[in-house]
N, C-alpha and C positions, 0 to 999 in steps of 0.2 A: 504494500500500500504506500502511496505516494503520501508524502509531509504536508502536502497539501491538503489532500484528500481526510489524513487522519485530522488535521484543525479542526478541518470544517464540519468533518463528523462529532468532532469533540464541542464545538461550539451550540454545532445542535440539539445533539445530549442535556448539554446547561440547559437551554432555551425551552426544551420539549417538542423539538420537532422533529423529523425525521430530515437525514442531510439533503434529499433531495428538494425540501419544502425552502429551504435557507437561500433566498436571495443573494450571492455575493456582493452586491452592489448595496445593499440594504442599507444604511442609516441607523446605525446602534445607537441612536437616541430616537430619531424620529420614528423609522417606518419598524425596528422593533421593541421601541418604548422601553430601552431603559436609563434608567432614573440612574445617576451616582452612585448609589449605592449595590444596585443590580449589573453595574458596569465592573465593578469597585470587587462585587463576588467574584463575576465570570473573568474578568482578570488573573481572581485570585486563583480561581480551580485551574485556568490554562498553565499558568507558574507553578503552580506545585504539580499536574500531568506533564509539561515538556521538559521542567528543569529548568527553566530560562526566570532572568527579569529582567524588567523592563525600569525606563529612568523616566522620571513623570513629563518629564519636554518630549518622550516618545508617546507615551498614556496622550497626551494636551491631543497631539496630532491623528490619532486616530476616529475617523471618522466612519468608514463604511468597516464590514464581515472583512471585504478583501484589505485594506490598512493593517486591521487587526492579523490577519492570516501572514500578510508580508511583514509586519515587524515580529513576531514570534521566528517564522522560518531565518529572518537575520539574525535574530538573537540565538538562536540554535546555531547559525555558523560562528558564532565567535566564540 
Protein backbone atom coordinates (compact mmCIF):
# COMPACT_ATOMS: atom_id res chain seq x y z
CA UNK A 1 0.00 0.00 0.00
CA UNK A 2 1.13 3.28 -1.12
CA UNK A 3 2.00 6.26 1.85
CA UNK A 4 -0.48 7.86 0.32
CA UNK A 5 -3.01 5.80 0.03
CA UNK A 6 -2.45 4.54 3.97
CA UNK A 7 -3.08 8.80 5.01
CA UNK A 8 -5.90 8.89 3.47
CA UNK A 9 -7.38 5.78 4.78
CA UNK A 10 -6.14 6.61 8.09
CA UNK A 11 -7.75 10.09 7.98
CA UNK A 12 -10.90 8.54 7.10
CA UNK A 13 -10.94 6.07 9.98
CA UNK A 14 -10.71 9.50 12.31
CA UNK A 15 -13.58 11.03 10.21
CA UNK A 16 -15.88 7.98 9.99
CA UNK A 17 -15.98 7.54 6.43
CA UNK A 18 -14.94 5.15 4.25
CA UNK A 19 -11.60 6.29 2.19
CA UNK A 20 -13.35 6.33 -0.95
CA UNK A 21 -16.09 8.86 0.52
CA UNK A 22 -12.95 11.42 1.48
CA UNK A 23 -12.62 14.22 -0.83
CA UNK A 24 -8.98 15.11 -1.24
CA UNK A 25 -9.41 18.47 -2.06
CA UNK A 26 -11.84 18.97 0.87
CA UNK A 27 -11.49 21.96 3.34
CA UNK A 28 -10.66 20.52 6.81
CA UNK A 29 -12.47 23.38 8.40
CA UNK A 30 -15.05 24.14 5.94
CA UNK A 31 -16.43 21.33 3.76
CA UNK A 32 -15.60 18.65 6.75
CA UNK A 33 -16.39 20.95 9.69
CA UNK A 34 -13.67 20.61 11.84
CA UNK A 35 -13.45 22.94 14.79
CA UNK A 36 -9.65 23.33 16.51
CA UNK A 37 -10.20 21.02 18.54
CA UNK A 38 -11.24 18.11 16.18
CA UNK A 39 -8.25 19.32 13.83
CA UNK A 40 -6.18 19.44 17.04
CA UNK A 41 -7.28 15.28 17.66
CA UNK A 42 -6.94 14.06 14.02
CA UNK A 43 -3.40 15.74 14.01
CA UNK A 44 -2.82 14.03 17.19
CA UNK A 45 -3.91 10.25 16.12
CA UNK A 46 -1.95 10.99 12.51
CA UNK A 47 1.53 11.78 14.83
CA UNK A 48 1.22 9.01 17.08
CA UNK A 49 0.18 6.30 13.78
CA UNK A 50 3.04 7.71 11.39
CA UNK A 51 5.66 8.69 13.91
CA UNK A 52 6.19 12.10 12.55
CA UNK A 53 5.60 15.81 13.89
CA UNK A 54 4.73 18.57 12.70
CA UNK A 55 5.85 22.45 13.67
CA UNK A 56 2.64 24.70 14.17
CA UNK A 57 3.93 27.21 10.92
CA UNK A 58 3.28 23.63 9.03
CA UNK A 59 -0.21 22.96 11.22
CA UNK A 60 -1.02 27.32 10.21
CA UNK A 61 -0.61 26.00 6.53
CA UNK A 62 -2.68 23.27 6.03
CA UNK A 63 -5.65 23.63 4.41
CA UNK A 64 -7.34 20.89 2.35
CA UNK A 65 -7.20 16.32 3.16
CA UNK A 66 -4.29 16.76 0.24
CA UNK A 67 -1.94 19.73 2.54
CA UNK A 68 -2.41 17.58 5.24
CA UNK A 69 -1.44 14.10 3.37
CA UNK A 70 1.68 16.12 1.72
CA UNK A 71 3.06 17.49 4.81
CA UNK A 72 2.86 14.04 6.81
CA UNK A 73 4.57 12.02 3.79
CA UNK A 74 7.40 15.10 4.11
CA UNK A 75 7.68 14.68 7.46
CA UNK A 76 8.05 10.91 7.00
CA UNK A 77 11.08 11.70 4.70
CA UNK A 78 13.17 13.56 7.16
Amino acid sequence: MSTEIEIIKKIAEHLGLAPEELDRNASLRDDLALGPLELNDLLDDLKSHFKVSFEPDEIAAVQTVNDLTSLIEDNLID
